[in-house]
C-alpha positions as CSV (number, residue, x, y, z in Angstrom):
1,X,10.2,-18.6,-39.1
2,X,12.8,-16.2,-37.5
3,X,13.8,-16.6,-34.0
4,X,15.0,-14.9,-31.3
5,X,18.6,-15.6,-30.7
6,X,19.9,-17.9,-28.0
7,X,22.8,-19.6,-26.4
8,X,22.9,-22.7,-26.0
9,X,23.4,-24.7,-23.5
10,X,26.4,-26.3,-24.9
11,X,28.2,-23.0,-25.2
12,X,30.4,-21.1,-22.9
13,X,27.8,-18.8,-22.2
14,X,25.2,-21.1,-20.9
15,X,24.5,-18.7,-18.1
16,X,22.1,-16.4,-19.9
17,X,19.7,-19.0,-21.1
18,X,17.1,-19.9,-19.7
19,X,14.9,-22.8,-21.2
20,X,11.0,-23.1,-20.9
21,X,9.7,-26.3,-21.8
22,X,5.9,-26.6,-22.8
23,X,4.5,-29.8,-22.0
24,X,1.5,-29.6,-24.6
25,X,0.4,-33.2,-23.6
26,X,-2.6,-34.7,-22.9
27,X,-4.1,-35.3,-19.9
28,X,-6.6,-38.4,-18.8
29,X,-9.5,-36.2,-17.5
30,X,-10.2,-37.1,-14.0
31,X,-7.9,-39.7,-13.3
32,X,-5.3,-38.4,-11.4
33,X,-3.5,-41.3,-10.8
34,X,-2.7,-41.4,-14.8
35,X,-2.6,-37.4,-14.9
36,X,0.6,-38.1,-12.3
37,X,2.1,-40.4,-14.0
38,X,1.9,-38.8,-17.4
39,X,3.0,-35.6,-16.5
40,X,6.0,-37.2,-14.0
41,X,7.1,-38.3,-17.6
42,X,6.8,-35.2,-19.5
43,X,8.8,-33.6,-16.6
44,X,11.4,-36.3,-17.1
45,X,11.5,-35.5,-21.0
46,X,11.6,-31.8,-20.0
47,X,15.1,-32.2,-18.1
48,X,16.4,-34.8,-21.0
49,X,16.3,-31.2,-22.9
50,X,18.0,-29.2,-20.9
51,X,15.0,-27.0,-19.6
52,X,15.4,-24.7,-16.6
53,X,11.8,-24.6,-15.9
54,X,8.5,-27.5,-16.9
55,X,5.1,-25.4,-17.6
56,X,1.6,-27.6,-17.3
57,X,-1.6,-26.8,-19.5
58,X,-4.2,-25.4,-17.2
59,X,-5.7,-27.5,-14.3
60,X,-3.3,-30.6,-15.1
61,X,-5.2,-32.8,-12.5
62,X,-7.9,-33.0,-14.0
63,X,-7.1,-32.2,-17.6
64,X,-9.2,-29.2,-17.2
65,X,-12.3,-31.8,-17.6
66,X,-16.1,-31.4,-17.1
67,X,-18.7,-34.2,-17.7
68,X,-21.2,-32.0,-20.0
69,X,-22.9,-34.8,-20.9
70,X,-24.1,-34.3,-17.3
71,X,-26.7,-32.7,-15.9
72,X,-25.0,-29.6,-15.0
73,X,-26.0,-29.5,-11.4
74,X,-24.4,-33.3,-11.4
75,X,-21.5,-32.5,-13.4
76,X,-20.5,-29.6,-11.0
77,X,-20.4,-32.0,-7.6
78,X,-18.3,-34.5,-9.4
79,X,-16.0,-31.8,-10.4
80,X,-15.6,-29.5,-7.1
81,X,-14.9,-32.9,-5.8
82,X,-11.8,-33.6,-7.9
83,X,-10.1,-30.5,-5.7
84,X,-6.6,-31.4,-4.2
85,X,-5.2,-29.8,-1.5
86,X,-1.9,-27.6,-2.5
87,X,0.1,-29.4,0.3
88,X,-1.6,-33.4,-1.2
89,X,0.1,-36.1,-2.8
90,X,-0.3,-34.8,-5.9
91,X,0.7,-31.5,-5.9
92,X,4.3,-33.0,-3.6
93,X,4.9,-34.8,-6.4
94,X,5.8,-32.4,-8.5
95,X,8.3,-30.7,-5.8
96,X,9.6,-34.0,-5.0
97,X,10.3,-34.3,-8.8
98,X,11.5,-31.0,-8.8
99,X,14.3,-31.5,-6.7
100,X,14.9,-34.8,-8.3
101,X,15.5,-33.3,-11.6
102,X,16.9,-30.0,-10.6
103,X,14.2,-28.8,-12.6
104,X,11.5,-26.2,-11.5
105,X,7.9,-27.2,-12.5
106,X,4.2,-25.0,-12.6
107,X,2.4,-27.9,-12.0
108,X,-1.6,-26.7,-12.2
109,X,-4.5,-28.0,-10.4
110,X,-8.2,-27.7,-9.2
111,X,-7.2,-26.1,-5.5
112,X,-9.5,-26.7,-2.8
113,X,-10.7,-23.8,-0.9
114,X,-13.3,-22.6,1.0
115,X,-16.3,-21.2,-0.8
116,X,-15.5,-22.8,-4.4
117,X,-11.8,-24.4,-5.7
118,X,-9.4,-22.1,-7.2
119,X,-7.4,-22.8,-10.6
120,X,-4.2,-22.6,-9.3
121,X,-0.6,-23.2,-10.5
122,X,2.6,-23.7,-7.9
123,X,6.1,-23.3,-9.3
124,X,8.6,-25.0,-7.2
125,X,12.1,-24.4,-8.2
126,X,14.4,-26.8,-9.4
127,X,15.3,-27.7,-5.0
128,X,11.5,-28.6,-4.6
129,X,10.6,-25.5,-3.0
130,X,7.6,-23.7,-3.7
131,X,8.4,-19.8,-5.2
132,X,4.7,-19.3,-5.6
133,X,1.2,-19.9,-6.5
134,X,-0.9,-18.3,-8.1
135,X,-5.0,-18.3,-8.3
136,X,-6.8,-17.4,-11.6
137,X,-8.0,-13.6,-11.6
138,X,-10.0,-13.4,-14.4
139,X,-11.8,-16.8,-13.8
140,X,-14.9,-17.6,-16.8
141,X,-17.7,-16.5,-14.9
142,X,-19.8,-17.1,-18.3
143,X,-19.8,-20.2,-18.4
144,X,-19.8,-23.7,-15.9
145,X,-18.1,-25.1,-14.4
146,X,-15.5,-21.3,-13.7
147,X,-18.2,-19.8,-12.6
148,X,-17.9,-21.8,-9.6
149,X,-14.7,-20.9,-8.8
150,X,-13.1,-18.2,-6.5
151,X,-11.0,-16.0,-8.5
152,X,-7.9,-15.6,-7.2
153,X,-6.8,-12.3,-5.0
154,X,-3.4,-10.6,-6.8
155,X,-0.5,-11.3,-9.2
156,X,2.3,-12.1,-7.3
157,X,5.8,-12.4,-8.3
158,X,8.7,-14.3,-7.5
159,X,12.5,-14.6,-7.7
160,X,13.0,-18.3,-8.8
161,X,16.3,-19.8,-8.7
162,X,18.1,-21.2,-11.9
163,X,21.0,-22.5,-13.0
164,X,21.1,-18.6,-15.1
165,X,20.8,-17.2,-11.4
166,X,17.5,-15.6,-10.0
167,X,15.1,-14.7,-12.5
168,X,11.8,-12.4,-11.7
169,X,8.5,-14.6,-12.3
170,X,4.9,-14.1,-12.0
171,X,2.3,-15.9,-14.3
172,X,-1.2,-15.9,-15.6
173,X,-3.8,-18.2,-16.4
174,X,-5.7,-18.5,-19.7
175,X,-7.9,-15.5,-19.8
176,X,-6.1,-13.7,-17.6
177,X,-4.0,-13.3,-20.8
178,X,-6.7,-11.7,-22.7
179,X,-6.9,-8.4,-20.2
180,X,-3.9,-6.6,-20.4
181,X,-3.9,-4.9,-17.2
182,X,-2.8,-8.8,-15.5
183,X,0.4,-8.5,-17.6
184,X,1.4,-5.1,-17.1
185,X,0.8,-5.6,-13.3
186,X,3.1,-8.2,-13.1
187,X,5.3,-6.3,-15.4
188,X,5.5,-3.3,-12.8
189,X,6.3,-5.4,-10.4
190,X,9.2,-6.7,-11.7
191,X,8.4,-9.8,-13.9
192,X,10.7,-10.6,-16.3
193,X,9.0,-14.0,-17.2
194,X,5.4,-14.9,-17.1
195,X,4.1,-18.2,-17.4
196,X,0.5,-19.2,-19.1
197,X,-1.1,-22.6,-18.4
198,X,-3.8,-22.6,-21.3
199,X,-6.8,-24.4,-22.3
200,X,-8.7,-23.2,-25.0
201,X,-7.8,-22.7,-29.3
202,X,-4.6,-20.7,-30.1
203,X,-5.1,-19.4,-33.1
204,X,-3.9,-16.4,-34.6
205,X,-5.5,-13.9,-33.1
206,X,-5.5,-15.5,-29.4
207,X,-1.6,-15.9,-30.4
208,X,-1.2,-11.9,-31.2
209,X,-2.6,-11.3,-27.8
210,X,0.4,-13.1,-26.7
211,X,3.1,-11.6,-28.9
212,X,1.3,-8.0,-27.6
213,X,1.6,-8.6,-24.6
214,X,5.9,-9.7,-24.5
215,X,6.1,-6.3,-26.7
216,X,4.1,-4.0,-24.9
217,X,5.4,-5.3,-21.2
218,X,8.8,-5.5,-22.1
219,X,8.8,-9.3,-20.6
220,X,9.1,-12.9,-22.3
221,X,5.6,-15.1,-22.1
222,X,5.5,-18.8,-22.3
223,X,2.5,-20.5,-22.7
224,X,1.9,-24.1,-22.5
225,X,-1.7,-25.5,-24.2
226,X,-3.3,-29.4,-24.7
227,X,-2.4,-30.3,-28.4
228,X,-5.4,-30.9,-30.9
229,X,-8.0,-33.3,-29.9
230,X,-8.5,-32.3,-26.2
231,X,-11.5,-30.1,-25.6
232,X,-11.6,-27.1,-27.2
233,X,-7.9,-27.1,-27.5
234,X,-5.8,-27.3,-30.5
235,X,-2.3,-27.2,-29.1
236,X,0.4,-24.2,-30.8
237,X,1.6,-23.6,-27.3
238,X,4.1,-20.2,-28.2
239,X,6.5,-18.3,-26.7
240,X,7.4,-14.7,-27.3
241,X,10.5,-12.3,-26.4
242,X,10.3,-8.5,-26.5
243,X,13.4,-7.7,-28.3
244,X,11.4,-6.0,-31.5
245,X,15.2,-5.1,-33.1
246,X,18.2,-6.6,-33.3
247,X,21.6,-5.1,-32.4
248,X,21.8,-2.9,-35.5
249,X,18.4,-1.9,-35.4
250,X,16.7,-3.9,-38.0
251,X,13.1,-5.1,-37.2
252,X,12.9,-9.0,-36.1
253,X,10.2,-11.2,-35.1
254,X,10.0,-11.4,-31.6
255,X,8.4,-15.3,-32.2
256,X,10.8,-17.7,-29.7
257,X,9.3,-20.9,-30.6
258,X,5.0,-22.3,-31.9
259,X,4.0,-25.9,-31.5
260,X,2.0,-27.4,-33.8
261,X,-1.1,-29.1,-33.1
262,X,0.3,-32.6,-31.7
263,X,1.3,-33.8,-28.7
264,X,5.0,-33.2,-27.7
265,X,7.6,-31.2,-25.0
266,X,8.6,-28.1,-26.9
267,X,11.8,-26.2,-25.1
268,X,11.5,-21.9,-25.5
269,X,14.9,-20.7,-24.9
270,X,15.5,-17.0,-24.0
271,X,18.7,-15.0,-23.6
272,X,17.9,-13.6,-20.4
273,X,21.2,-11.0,-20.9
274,X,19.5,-9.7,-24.1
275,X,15.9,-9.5,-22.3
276,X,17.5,-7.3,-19.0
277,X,19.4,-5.3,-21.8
278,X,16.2,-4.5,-24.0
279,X,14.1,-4.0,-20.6
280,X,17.0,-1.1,-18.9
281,X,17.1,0.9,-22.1
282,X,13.7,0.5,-24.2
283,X,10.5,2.9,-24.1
284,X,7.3,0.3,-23.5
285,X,6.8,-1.3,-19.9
286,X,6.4,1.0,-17.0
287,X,9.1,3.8,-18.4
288,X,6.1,6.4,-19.7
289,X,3.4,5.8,-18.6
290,X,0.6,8.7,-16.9
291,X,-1.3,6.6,-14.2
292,X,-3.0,9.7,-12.7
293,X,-4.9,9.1,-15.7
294,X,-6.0,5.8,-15.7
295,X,-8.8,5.8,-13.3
296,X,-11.6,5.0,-14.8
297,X,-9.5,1.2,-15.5
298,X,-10.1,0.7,-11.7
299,X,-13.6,1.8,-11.4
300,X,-16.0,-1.2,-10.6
301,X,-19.1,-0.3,-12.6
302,X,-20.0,-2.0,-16.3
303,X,-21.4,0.2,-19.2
304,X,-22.9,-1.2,-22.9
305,X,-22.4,-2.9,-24.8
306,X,-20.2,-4.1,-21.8
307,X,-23.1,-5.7,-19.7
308,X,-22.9,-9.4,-19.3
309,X,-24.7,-11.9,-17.1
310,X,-22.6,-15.1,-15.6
311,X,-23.6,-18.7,-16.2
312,X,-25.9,-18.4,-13.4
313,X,-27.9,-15.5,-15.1
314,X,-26.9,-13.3,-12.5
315,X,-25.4,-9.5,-14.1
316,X,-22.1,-9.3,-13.8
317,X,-20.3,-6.8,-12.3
318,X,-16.7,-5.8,-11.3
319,X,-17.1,-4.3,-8.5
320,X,-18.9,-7.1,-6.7
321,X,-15.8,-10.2,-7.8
């Protein structure tokens, strides 16, 4: 497996590195009280690795759980009411830790909000403040219990604070990484990094969705999935560069780092000098593109064999979410 190259952070150059850890771990389902304390730990083995920055699986408080041996209407009270406020004991935790560790953390969560929760992940940098949070987009209105969520409003992006100096961050969530227009959003507005809590199988093809999208945005993606065992999951939480030659040209793989199926804290490492170098002079990203043309991508109406109806039997449609 070819990598990327990095520098260390033993090295005189420490400066451009910046290190991703993925904390493919399993979670406790609803209890909290066990999902803190495991993932306190994973943070702690994060920093033990040098990494600049801890990234949760999706909805960590609750180890993106549902009773479906419930009846569903059951099974969707006992979940809305495992939502935690973003300002709770919980979600503190992890800024509290943050600043202990002078690490930054995505720590994800089942959000309360009015209407329906949100699947939300807050980065705090490594001081214990929070840079942002972001709200699912393309939530999984198919199926229970995300179609009972409100789907977030925007991608934002952020400058987080590292020990490799300010780096441009926005971040998606699961699905969101299987419509390319949430990348390349957060790509024209300035991301350099995206982060991806997951929960779902990463195999290959999921996985080339993930390698297309660092290559096609000009940005490095770091996804962090439960190993094998958890629900529907099967761990191979990746990271990808866009850097698709090397200094003399030659063709690369732009693969930073896959996980296996088990359980473990797996650091990504990116040169973040090679990554601004590759994004000022290369042709992908934002440099060519012909948006005048492009409006049919923002009109709200669903053609076949596009139709779909949501968990709820209702039909879907853009326009209307």
């Amino acid at each position: 497996m070819s990598r990327a190259p990095t520098v260390g952070r033993g090295s005189a150059a420490v400066s451009t590195a910046l290190t991703v850890a993925l904390l493919q771990v399993e979670a406790a389902g609803y209890d909290q009280r066990e999902n803190l304390r495991r993932g306190d730990a994973a943070c702690r083995q994060a920093a033990s690795l040098g990494a600049d920055i801890a990234l949760f699986p999706e909805m960590w408080n609750i180890g993106y759980g549902f009773d479906r041996d419930l009846a569903p209407e059951a099974a969707l009270i006992r979940w809305r009411s495992q939502a935690i406020a973003r300002d709770g004991v919980f979600v503190s935790h992890f800024a509290d830790l943050a600043a202990e560790l002078g690490v930054a953390i995505a720590i994800t969560y089942l959000e309360t909000w009015p209407g329906g929760p949100r699947n939300a992940v807050t980065l705090f940098d490594r001081h214990g403040r929070e840079v942002l949070t972001y709200a699912k987009v393309h939530t999984c209105a198919f199926d229970w219990p995300e179609a009972a969520l409100t789907p977030g409003d925007g991608f934002p992006v952020a400058a987080l604070d590292t020990a490799a100096g300010l780096v441009q961050v926005g971040a998606m969530i699961c699905y969101d990484r299987e419509f390319p227009e949430a990348a390349r959003i957060l790509a024209l507005d300035g991301a350099e990094l995206i982060l991806v809590p997951n929960a779902c199988p990463m195999e290959d093809n999921r996985t080339a969705q993930v390698r297309a999208r660092a290559f096609e945005d000009m940005v490095g993606i770091a996804l962090a999935n439960y190993p094998a065992g958890h629900h529907d999951c099967d761990g191979h939480s990746v990271a990808f560069h866009p850097c698709i030659e090397d200094a003399q040209g030659a063709g690369r793989d732009t693969l930073v780092v896959r996980a296996g199926p088990d359980e473990g804290v797996v650091p990504a490492r990116f040169d973040l000098v090679e990554l601004r170098a590759w994004r000022r002079t290369q042709d992908w990203g934002g440099a060519f593109r012909r948006p005048s043309r492009y409006g049919r991508l923002v009109e709200g109406f669903v053609d076949e064999p596009f139709r779909r109806r949501d968990a709820a039997g209702h039909p879907f449609e853009t326009g209307n979410t």
